[in-house]
N, C-alpha and C positions, 0 to 999 in steps of 0.2 A: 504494500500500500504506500502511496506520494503520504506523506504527512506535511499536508498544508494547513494554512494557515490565512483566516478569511474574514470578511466584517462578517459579525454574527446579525442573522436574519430572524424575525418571529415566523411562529405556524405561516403566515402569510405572507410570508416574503420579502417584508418591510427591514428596514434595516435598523436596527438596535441602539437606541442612545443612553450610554453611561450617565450615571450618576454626575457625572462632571460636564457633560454637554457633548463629549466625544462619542465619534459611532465606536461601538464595543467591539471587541478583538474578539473571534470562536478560536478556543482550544482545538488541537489536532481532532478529538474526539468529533465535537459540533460539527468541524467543519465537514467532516465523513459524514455527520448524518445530516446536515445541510444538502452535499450533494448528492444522499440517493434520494432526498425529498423532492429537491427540485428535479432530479431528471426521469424519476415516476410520474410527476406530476406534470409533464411537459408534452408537449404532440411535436411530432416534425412540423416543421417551417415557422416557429414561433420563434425560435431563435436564428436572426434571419445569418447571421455569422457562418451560424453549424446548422444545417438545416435537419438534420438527421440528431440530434444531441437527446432528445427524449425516446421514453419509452414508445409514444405515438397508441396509447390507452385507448385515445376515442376511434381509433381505425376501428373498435370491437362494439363502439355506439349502437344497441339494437339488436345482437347478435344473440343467440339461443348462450347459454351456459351451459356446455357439453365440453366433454372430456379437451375436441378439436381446441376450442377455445380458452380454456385453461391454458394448454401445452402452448397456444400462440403467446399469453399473456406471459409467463415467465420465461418463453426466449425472449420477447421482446424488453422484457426488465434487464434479464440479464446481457443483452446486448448492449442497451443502454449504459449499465452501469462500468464494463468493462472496454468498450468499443476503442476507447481510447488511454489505455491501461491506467487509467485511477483506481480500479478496484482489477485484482486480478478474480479468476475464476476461482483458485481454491479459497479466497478470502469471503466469497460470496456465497450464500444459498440462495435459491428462492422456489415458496412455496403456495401454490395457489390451491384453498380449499374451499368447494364448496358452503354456501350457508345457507342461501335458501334457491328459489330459482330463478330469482335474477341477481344476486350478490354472490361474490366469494370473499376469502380473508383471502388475504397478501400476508404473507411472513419473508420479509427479507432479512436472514440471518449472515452481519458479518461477524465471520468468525474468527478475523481477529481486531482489537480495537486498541488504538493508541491513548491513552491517558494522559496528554498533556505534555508529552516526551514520547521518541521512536523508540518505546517500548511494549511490545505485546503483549497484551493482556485478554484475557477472557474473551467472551462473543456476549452482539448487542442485537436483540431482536428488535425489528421494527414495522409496525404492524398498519395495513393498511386494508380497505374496504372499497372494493368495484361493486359499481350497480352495472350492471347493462342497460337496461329499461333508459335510466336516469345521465347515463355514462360521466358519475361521478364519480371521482374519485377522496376517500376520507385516509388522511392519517388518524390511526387509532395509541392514543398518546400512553407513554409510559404512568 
């Protein structure tokens, strides 16, 4: 894993103002879960730089929740996340489980996570919720 270092963002993407008026600085850690937030949460051509840089979620806008759909949703996570090696593959899991019949849970497990220092420690589940119907997407928060 890059251990970078980033302004820290809220749920919403907004950028973070310290207690002092400065935008806040994300630990190695933040900034890893910064970026599989934003690029889950992202469709091709939004970023017009990287046109390809998200997962591209709503391409599945509408679509039945069957096994086909599943297995497209976490290559496309996982491509996302890796495509341009910020996260490698064994650092990465992802798992797409049914919940009802138009929702699944997202479990994107990195398995390994830096604390503040390029030091490895433990794994950080980060949990996320697709409608299809709706083709929203929720983070489902620690």
């Amino acid at each position: 894993m890059n251990y970078l270092k980033d302004f820290k963002v809220d749920e919403d993407g907004d950028l973070v103002v310290g207690s002092n008026g400065d935008l806040s600085v994300a630990t190695a850690t933040e900034t890893a879960i910064q970026d599989i937030v934003m690029r889950i949460r992202t469709n091709n051509f939004e970023v017009r730089a990287h046109p390809t840089f998200g997962a591209n979620m709503q391409a599945k806008f509408g679509e039945p929740n069957n096994l086909t759909n599943g297995e497209w949703l976490k290559n496309s996570i996982l491509n996302a996340l890796t495509r341009d090696s910020r996260f490698s593959y064994d650092e990465i899991n992802v798992e797409v489980v049914p919940t009802s019949k138009v929702r699944v849970m997202i479990l994107v497990t990195l398995n390994s996570v830096a604390y503040d220092a390029p030091v490895m420690q433990g794994a950080r589940v980060l949990t996320f919720s697709w409608n299809y119907n709706e083709g929203t997407i929720e983070r489902i928060t620690d």
